[in-house]
FIGU-314175 format. One record per atom (N, C-alpha, C, CB): x, y, z; residue in one letter; residue number from 0. Coordinates in steps of 0.2 Angstrom, whole numbers, padded with zeros to 4 digits. Glycine has a CB too. Example, Ala and Ser with C-alpha at 12.3 -4.5 7.8 and 13.67 -1.06 7.14 Angstrom:
2
+-------+-------+-------+------+------+
|     u |     v |     w | resn | resi |
+-------+-------+-------+------+------+
|  0066 | -0028 |  0039 |    A |    0 |
|  0062 | -0022 |  0039 |    A |    0 |
|  0066 | -0016 |  0039 |    A |    0 |
|  0057 | -0022 |  0045 |    A |    0 |
|  0064 | -0011 |  0035 |    S |    1 |
|  0068 | -0005 |  0036 |    S |    1 |
|  0064 |  0000 |  0039 |    S |    1 |
|  0070 | -0003 |  0029 |    S |    1 |
+-------+-------+-------+------+------+
//
This chain:
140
+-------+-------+-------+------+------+
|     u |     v |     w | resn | resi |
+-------+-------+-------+------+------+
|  0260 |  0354 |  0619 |    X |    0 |
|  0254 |  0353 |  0623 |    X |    0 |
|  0256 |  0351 |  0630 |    X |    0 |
|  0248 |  0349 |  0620 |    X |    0 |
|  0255 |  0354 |  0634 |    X |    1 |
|  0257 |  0352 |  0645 |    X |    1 |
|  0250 |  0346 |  0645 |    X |    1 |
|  0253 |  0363 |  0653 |    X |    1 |
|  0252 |  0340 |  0649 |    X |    2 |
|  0250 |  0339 |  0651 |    X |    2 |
|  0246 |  0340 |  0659 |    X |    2 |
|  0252 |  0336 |  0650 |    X |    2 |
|  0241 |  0339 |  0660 |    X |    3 |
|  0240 |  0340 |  0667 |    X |    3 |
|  0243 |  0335 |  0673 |    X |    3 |
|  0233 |  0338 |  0667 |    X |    3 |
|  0246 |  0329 |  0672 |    X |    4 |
|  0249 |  0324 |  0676 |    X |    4 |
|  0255 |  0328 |  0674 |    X |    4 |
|  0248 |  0317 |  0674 |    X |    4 |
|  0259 |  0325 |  0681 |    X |    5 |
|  0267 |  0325 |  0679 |    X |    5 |
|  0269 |  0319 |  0678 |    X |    5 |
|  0273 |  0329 |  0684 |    X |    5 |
|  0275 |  0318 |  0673 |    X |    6 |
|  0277 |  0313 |  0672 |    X |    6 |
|  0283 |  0312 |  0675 |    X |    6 |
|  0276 |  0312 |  0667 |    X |    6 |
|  0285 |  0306 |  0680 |    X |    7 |
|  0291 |  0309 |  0683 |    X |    7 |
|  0295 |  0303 |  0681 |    X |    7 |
|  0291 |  0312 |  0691 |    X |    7 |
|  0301 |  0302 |  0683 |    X |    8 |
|  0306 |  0294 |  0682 |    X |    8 |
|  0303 |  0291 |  0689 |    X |    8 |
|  0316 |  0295 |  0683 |    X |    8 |
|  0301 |  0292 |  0694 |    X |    9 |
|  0299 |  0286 |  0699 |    X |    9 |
|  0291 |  0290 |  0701 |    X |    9 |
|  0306 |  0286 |  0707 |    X |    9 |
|  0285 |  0284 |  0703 |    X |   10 |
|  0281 |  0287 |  0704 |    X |   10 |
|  0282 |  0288 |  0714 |    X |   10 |
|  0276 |  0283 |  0701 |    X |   10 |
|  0278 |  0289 |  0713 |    X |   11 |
|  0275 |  0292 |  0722 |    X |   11 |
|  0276 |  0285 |  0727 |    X |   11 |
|  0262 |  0294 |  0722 |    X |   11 |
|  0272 |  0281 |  0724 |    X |   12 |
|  0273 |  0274 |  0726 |    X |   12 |
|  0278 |  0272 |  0728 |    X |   12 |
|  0271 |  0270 |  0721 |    X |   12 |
|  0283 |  0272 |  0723 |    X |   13 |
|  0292 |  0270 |  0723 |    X |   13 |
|  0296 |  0273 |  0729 |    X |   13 |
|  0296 |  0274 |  0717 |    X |   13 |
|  0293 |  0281 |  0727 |    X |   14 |
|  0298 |  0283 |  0732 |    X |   14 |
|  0295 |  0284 |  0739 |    X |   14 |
|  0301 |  0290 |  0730 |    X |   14 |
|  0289 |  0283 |  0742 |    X |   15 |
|  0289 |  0280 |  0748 |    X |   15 |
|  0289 |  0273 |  0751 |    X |   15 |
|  0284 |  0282 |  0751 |    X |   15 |
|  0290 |  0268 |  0748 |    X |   16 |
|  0292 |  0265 |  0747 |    X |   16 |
|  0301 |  0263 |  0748 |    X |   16 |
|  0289 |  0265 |  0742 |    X |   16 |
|  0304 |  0268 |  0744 |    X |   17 |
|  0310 |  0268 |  0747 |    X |   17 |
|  0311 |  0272 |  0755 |    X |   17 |
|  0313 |  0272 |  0742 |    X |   17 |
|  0308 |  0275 |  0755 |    X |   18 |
|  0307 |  0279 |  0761 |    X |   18 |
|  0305 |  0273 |  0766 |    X |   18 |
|  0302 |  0285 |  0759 |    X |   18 |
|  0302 |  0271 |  0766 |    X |   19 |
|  0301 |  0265 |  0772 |    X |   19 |
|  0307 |  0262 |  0773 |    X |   19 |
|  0297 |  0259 |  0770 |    X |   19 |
|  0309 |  0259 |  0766 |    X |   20 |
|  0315 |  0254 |  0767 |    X |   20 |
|  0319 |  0258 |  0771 |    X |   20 |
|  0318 |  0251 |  0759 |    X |   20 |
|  0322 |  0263 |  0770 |    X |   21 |
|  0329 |  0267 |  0772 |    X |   21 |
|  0327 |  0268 |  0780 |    X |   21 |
|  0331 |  0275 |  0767 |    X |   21 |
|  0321 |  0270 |  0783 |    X |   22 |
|  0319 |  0271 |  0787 |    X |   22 |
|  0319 |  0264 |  0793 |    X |   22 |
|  0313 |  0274 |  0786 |    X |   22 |
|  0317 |  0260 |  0789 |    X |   23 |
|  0318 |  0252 |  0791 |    X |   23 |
|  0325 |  0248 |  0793 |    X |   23 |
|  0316 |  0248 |  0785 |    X |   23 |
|  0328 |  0254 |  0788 |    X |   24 |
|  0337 |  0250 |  0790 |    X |   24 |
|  0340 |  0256 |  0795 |    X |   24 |
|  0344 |  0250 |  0781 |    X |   24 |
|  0336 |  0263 |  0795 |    X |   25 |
|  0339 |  0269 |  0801 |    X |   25 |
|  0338 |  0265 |  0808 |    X |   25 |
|  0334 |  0277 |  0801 |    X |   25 |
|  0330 |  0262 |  0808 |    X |   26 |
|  0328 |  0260 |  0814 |    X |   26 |
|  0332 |  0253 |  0817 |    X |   26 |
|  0321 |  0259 |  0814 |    X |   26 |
|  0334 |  0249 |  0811 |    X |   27 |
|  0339 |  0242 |  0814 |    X |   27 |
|  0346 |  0245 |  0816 |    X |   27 |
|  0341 |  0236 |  0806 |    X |   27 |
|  0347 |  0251 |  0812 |    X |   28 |
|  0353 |  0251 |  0815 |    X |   28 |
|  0356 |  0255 |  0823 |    X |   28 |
|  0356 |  0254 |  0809 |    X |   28 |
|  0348 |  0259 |  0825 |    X |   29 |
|  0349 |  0263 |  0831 |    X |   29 |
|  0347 |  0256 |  0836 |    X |   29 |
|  0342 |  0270 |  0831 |    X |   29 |
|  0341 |  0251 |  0835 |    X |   30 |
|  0339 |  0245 |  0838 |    X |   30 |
|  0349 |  0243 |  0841 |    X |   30 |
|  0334 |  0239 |  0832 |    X |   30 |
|  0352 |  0244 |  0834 |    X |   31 |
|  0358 |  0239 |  0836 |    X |   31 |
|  0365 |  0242 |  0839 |    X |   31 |
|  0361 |  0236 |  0830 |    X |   31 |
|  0364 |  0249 |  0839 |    X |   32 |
|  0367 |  0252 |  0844 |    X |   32 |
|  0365 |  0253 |  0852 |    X |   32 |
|  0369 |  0258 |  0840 |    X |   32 |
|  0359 |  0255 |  0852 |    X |   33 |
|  0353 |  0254 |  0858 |    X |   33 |
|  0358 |  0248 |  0863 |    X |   33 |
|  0343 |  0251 |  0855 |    X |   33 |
|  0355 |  0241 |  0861 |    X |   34 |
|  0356 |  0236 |  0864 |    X |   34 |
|  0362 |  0233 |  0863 |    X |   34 |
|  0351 |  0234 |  0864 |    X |   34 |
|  0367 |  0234 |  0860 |    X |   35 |
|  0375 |  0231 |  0858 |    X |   35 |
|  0373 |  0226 |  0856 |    X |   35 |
|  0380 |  0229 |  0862 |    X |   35 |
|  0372 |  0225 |  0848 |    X |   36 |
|  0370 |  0220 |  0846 |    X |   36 |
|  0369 |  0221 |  0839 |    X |   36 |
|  0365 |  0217 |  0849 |    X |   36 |
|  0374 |  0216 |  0835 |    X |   37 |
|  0373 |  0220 |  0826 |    X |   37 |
|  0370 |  0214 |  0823 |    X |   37 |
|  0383 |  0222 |  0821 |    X |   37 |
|  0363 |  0217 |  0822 |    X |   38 |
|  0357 |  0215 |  0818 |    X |   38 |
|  0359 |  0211 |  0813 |    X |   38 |
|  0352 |  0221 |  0815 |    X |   38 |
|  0362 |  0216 |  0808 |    X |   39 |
|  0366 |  0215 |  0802 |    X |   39 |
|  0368 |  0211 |  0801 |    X |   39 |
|  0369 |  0218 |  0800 |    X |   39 |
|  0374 |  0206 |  0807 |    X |   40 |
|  0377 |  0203 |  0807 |    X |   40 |
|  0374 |  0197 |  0809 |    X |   40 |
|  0381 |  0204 |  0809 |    X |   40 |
|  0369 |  0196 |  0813 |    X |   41 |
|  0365 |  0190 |  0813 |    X |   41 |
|  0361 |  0188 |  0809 |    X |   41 |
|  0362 |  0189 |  0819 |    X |   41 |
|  0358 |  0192 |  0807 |    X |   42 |
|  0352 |  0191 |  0798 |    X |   42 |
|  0355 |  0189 |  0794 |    X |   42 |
|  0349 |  0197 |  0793 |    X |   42 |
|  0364 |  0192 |  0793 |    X |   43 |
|  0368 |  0187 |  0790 |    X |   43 |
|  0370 |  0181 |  0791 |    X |   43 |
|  0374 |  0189 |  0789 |    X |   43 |
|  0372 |  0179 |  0796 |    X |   44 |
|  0374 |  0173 |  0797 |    X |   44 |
|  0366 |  0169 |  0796 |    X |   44 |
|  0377 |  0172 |  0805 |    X |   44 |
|  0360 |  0170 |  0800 |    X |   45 |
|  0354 |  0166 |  0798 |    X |   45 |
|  0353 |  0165 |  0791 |    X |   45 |
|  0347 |  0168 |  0799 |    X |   45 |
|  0355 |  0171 |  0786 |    X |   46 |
|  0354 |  0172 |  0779 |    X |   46 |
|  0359 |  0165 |  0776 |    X |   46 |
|  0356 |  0180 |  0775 |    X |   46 |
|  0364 |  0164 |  0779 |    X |   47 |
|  0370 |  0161 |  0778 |    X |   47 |
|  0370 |  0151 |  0779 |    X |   47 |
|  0376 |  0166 |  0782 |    X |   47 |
|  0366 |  0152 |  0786 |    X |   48 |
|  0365 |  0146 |  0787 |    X |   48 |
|  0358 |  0143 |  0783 |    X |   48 |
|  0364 |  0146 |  0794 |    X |   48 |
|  0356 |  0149 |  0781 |    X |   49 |
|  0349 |  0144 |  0775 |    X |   49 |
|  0352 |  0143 |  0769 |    X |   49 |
|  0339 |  0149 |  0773 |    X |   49 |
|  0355 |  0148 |  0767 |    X |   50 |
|  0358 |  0147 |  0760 |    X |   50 |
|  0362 |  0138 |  0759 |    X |   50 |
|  0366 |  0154 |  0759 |    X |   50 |
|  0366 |  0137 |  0765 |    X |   51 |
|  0371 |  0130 |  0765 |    X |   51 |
|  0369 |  0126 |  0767 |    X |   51 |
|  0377 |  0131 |  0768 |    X |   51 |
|  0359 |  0125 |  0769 |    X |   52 |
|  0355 |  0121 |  0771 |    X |   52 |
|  0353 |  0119 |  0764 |    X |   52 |
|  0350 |  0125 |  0777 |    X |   52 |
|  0350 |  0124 |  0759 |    X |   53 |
|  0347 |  0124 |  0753 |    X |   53 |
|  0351 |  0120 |  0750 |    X |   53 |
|  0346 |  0130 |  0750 |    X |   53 |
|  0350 |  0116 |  0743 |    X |   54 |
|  0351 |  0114 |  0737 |    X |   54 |
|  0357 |  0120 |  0733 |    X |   54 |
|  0343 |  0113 |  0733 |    X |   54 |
|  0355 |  0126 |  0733 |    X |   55 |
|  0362 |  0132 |  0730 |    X |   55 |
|  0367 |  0129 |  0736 |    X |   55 |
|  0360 |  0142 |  0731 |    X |   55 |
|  0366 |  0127 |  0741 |    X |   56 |
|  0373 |  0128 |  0747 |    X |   56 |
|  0377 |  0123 |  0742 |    X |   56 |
|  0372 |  0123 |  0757 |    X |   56 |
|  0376 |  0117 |  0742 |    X |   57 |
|  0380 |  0112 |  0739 |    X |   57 |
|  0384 |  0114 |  0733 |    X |   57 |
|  0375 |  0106 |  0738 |    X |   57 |
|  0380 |  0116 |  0727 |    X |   58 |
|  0381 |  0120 |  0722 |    X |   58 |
|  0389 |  0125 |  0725 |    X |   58 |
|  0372 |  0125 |  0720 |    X |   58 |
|  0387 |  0128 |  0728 |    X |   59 |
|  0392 |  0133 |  0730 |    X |   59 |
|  0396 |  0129 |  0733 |    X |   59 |
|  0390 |  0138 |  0733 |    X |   59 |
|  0397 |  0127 |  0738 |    X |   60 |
|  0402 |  0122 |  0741 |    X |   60 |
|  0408 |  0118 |  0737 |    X |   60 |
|  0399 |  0115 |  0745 |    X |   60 |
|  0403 |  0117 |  0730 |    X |   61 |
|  0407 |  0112 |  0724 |    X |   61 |
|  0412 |  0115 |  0719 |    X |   61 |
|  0402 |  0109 |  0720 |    X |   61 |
|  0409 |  0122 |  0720 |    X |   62 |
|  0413 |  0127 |  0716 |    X |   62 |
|  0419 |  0128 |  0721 |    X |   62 |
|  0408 |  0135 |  0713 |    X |   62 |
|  0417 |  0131 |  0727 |    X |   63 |
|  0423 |  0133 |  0730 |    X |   63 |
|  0428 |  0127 |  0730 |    X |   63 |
|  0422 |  0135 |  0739 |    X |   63 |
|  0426 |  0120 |  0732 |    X |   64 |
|  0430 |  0115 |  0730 |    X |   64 |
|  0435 |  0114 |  0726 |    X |   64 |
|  0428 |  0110 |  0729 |    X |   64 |
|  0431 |  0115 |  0719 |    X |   65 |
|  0435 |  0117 |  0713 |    X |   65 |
|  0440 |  0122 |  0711 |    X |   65 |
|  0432 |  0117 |  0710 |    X |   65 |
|  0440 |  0128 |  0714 |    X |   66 |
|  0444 |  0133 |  0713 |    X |   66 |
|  0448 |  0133 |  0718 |    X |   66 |
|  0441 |  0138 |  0712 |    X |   66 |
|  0446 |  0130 |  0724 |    X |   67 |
|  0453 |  0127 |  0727 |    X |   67 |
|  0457 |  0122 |  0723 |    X |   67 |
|  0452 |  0125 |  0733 |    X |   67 |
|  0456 |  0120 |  0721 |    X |   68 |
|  0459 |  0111 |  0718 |    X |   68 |
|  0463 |  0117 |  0710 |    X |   68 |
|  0449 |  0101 |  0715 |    X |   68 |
|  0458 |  0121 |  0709 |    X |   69 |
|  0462 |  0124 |  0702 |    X |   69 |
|  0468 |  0129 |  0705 |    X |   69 |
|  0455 |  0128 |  0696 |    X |   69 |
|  0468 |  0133 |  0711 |    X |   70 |
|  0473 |  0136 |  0711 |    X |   70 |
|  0479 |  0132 |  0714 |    X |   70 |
|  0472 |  0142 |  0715 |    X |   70 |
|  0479 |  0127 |  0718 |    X |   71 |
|  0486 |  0123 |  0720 |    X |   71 |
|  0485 |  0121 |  0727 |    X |   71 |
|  0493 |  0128 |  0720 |    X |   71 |
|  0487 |  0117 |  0727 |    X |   72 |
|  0488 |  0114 |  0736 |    X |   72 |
|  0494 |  0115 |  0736 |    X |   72 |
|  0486 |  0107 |  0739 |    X |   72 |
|  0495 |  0123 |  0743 |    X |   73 |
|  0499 |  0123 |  0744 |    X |   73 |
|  0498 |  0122 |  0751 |    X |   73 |
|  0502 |  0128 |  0741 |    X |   73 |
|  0505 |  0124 |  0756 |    X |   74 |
|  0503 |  0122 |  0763 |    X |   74 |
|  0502 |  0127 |  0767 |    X |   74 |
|  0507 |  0118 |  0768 |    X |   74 |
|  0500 |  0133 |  0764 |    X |   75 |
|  0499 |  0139 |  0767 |    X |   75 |
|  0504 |  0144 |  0770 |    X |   75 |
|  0494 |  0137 |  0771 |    X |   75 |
|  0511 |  0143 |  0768 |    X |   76 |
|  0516 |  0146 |  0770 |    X |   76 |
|  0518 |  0149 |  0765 |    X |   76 |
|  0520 |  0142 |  0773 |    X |   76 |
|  0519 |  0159 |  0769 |    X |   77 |
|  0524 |  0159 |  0762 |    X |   77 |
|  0531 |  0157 |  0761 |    X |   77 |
|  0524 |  0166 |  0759 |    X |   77 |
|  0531 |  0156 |  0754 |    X |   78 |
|  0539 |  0155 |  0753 |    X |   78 |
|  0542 |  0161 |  0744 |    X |   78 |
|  0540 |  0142 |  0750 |    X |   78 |
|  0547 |  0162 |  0749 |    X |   79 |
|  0552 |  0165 |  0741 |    X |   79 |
|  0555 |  0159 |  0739 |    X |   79 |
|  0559 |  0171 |  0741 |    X |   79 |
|  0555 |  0161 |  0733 |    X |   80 |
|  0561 |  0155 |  0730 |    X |   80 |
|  0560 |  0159 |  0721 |    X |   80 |
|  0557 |  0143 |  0730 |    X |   80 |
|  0565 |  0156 |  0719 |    X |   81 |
|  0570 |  0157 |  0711 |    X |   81 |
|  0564 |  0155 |  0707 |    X |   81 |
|  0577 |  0152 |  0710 |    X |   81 |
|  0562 |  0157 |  0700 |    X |   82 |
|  0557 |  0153 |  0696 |    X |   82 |
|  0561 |  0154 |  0691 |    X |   82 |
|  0549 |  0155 |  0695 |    X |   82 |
|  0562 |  0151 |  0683 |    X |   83 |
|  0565 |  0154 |  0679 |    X |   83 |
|  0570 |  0160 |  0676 |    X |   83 |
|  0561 |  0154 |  0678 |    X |   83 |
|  0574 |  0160 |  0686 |    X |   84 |
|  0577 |  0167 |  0686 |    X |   84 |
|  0573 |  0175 |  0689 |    X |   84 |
|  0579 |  0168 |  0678 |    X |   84 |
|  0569 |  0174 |  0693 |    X |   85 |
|  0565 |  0178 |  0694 |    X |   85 |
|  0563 |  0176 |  0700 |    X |   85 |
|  0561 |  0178 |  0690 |    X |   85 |
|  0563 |  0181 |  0706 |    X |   86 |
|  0562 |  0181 |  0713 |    X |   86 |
|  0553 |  0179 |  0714 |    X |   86 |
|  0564 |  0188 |  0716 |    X |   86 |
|  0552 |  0175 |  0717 |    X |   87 |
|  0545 |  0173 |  0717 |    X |   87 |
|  0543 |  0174 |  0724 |    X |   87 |
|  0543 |  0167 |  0715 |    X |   87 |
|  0535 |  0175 |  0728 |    X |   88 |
|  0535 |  0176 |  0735 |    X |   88 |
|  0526 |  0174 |  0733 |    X |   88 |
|  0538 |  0184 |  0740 |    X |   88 |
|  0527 |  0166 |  0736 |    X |   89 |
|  0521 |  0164 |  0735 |    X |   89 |
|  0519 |  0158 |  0738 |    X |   89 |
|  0520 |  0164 |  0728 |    X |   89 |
|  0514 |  0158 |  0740 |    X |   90 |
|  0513 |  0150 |  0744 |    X |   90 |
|  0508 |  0144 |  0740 |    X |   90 |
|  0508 |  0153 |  0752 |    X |   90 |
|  0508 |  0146 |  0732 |    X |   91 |
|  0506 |  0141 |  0731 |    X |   91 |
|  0513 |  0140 |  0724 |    X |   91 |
|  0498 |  0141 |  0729 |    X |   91 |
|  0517 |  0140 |  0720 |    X |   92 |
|  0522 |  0142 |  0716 |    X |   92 |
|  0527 |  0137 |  0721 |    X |   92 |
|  0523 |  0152 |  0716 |    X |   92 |
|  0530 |  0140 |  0723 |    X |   93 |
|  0536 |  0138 |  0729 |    X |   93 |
|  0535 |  0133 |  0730 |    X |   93 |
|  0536 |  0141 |  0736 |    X |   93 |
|  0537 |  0126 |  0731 |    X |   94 |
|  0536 |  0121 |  0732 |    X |   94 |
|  0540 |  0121 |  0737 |    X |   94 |
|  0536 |  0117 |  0727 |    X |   94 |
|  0540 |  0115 |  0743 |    X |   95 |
|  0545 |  0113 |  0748 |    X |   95 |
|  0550 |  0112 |  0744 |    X |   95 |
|  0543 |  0106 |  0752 |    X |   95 |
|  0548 |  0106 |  0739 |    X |   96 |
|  0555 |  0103 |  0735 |    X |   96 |
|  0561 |  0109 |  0731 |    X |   96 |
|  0552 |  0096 |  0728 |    X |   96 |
|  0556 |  0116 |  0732 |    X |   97 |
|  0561 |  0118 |  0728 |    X |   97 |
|  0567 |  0123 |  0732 |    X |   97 |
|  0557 |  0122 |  0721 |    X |   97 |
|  0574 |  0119 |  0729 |    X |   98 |
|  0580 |  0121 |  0732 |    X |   98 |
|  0581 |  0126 |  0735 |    X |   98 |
|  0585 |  0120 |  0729 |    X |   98 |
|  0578 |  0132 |  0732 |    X |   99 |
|  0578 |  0141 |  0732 |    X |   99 |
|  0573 |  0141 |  0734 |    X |   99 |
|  0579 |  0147 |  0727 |    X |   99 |
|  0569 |  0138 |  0739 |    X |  100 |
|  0562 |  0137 |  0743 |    X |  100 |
|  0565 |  0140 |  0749 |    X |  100 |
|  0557 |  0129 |  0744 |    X |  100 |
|  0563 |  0148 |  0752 |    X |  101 |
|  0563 |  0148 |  0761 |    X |  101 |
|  0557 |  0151 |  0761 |    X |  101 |
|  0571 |  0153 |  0767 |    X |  101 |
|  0555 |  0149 |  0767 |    X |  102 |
|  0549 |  0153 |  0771 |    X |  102 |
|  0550 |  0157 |  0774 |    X |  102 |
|  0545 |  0151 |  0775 |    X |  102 |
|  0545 |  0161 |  0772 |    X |  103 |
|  0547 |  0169 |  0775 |    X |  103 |
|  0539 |  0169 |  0780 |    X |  103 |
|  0547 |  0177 |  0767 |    X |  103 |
|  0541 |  0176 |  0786 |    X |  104 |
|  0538 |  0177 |  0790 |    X |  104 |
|  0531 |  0184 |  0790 |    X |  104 |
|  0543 |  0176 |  0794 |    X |  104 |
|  0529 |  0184 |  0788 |    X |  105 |
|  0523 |  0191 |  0785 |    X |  105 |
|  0522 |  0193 |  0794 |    X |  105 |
|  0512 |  0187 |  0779 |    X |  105 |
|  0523 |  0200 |  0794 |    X |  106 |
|  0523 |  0204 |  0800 |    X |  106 |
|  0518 |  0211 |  0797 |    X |  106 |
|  0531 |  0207 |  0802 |    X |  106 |
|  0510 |  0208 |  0801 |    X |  107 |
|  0506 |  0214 |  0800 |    X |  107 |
|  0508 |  0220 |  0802 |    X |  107 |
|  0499 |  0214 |  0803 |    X |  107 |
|  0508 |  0226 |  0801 |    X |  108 |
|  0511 |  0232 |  0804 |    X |  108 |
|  0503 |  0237 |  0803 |    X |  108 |
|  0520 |  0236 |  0800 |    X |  108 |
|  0501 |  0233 |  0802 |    X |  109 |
|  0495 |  0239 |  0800 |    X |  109 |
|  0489 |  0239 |  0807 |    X |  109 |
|  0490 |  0237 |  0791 |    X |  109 |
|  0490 |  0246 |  0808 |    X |  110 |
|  0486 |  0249 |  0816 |    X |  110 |
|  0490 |  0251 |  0821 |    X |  110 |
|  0481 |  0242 |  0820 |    X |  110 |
|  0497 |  0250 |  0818 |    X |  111 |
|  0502 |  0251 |  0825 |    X |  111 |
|  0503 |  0257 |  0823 |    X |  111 |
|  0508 |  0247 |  0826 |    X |  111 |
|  0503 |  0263 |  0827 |    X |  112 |
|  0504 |  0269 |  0829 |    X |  112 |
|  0510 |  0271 |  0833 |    X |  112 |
|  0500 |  0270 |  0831 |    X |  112 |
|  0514 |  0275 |  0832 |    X |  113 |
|  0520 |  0277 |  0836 |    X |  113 |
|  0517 |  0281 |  0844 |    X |  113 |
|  0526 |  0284 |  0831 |    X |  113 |
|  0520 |  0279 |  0850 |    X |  114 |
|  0518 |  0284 |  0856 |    X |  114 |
|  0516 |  0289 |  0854 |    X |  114 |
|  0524 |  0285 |  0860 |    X |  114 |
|  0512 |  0291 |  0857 |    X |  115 |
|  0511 |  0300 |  0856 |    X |  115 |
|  0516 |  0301 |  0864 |    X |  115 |
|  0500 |  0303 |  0858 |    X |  115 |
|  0518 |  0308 |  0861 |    X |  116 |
|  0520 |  0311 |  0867 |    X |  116 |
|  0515 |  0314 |  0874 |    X |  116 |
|  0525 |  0316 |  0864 |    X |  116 |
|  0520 |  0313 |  0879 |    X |  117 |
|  0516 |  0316 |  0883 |    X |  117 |
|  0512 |  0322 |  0885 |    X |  117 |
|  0518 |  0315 |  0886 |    X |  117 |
|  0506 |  0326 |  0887 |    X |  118 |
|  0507 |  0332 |  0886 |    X |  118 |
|  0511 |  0336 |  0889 |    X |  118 |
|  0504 |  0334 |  0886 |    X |  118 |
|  0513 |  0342 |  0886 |    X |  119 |
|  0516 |  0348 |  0889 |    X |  119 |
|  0514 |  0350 |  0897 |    X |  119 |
|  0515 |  0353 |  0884 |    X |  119 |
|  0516 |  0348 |  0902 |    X |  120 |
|  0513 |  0351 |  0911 |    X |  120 |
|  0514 |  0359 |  0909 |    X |  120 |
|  0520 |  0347 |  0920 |    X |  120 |
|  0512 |  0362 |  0910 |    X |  121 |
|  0513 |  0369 |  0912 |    X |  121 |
|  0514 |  0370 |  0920 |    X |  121 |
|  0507 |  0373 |  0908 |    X |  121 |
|  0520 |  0375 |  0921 |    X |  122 |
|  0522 |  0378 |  0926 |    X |  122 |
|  0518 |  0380 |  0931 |    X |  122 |
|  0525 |  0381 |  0924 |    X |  122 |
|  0520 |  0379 |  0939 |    X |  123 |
|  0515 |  0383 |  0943 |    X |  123 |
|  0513 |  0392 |  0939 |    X |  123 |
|  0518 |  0383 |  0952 |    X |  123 |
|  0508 |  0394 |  0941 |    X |  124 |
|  0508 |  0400 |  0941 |    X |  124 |
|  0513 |  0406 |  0946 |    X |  124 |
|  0504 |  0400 |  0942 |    X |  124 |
|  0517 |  0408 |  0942 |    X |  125 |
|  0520 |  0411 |  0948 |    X |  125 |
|  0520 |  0419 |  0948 |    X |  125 |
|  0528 |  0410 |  0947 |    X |  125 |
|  0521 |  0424 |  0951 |    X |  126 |
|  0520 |  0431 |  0950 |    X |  126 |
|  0526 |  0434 |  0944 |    X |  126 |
|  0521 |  0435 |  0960 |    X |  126 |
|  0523 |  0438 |  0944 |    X |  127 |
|  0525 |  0443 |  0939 |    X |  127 |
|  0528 |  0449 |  0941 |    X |  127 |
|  0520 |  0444 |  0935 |    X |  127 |
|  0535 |  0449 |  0942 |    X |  128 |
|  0537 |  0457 |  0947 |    X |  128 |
|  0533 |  0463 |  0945 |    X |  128 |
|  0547 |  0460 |  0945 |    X |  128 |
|  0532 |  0462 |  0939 |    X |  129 |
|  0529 |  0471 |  0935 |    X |  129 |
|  0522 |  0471 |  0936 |    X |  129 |
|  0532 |  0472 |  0925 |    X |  129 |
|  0520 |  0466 |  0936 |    X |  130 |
|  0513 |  0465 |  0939 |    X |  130 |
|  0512 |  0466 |  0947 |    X |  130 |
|  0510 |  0457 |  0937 |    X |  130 |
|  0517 |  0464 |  0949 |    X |  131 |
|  0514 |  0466 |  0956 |    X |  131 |
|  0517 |  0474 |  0957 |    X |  131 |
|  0516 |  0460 |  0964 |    X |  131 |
|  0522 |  0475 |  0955 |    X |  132 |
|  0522 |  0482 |  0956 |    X |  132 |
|  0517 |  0488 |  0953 |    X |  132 |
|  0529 |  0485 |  0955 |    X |  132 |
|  0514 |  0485 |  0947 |    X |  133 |
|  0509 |  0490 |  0945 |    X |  133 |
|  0501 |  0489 |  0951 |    X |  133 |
|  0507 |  0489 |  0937 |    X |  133 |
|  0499 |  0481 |  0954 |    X |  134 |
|  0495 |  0482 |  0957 |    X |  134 |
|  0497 |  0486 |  0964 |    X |  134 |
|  0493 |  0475 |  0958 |    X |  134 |
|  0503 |  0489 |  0966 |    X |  135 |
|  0504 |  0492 |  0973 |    X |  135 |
|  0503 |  0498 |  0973 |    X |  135 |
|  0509 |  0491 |  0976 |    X |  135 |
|  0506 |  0501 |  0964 |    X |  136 |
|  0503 |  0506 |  0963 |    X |  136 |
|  0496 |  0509 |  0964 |    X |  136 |
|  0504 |  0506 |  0959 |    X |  136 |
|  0493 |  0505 |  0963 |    X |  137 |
|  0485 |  0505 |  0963 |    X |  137 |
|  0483 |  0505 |  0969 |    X |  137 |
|  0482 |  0498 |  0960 |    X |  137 |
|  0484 |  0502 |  0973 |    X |  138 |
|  0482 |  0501 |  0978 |    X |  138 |
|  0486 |  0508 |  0984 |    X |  138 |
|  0484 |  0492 |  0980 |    X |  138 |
|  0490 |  0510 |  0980 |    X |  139 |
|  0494 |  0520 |  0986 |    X |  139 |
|  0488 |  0525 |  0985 |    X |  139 |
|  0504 |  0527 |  0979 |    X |  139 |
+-------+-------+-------+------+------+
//
């Protein structure tokens, strides 16, 4: 038996509804190119400042504490050094005290691009012998 309704996975409701929302984030994002200024990024930061103002800020502060304290105080340098016979390159592992402890120096290379070359100048225009003897032709 057919119903007379359709029955679908989202109603009418829903999907204009979505439709606003997306339209809502087209228009912040033209507002934020318009006037140089990324929306997004200050809603974040306000979103960010009420969170660490809130009762969850503290909660979360305490955890980050603690997973710092659980991976290692190290001094934030990397270092190679020897472990058990095995090359290690780490900045919490590596101790100062340890004898096979050097610091190494990390070099970003990412974004660097090699020169482009210059472009190719092309030559003045110059005549063409066979071209001008066919235009004199032309012109007897």
């Amino acid at each position: 038996m057919i119903s007379r309704h359709q029955q679908g996975a989202i109603s009418l409701f829903w999907v204009a509804t979505g439709s606003v929302a997306l339209a809502a984030l087209a228009m912040a994002a033209l507002f934020s190119m318009r006037y140089e200024r990324n929306l997004f990024a200050e809603g974040a930061a306000k979103l960010g400042k009420t969170v660490t103002a809130s009762p969850a800020g503290k909660v979360i502060d305490s955890a980050k504490q603690a997973v710092s304290e659980a991976a290692g105080n190290g001094d934030g340098q990397m270092r190679k050094c020897v472990i058990n016979g095995k090359t290690v390159i780490s900045n919490t592992d590596c101790k100062p005290d340890n004898r096979s402890s050097k610091v190494i120096q990390i070099h970003d290379t990412k974004g660097f691009e090699a020169p482009k070359k210059p472009p190719v100048e092309k030559g003045a225009p110059g005549s063409n012998p066979m071209l001008d003897k066919m235009i004199e032709k032309q012109l007897r």
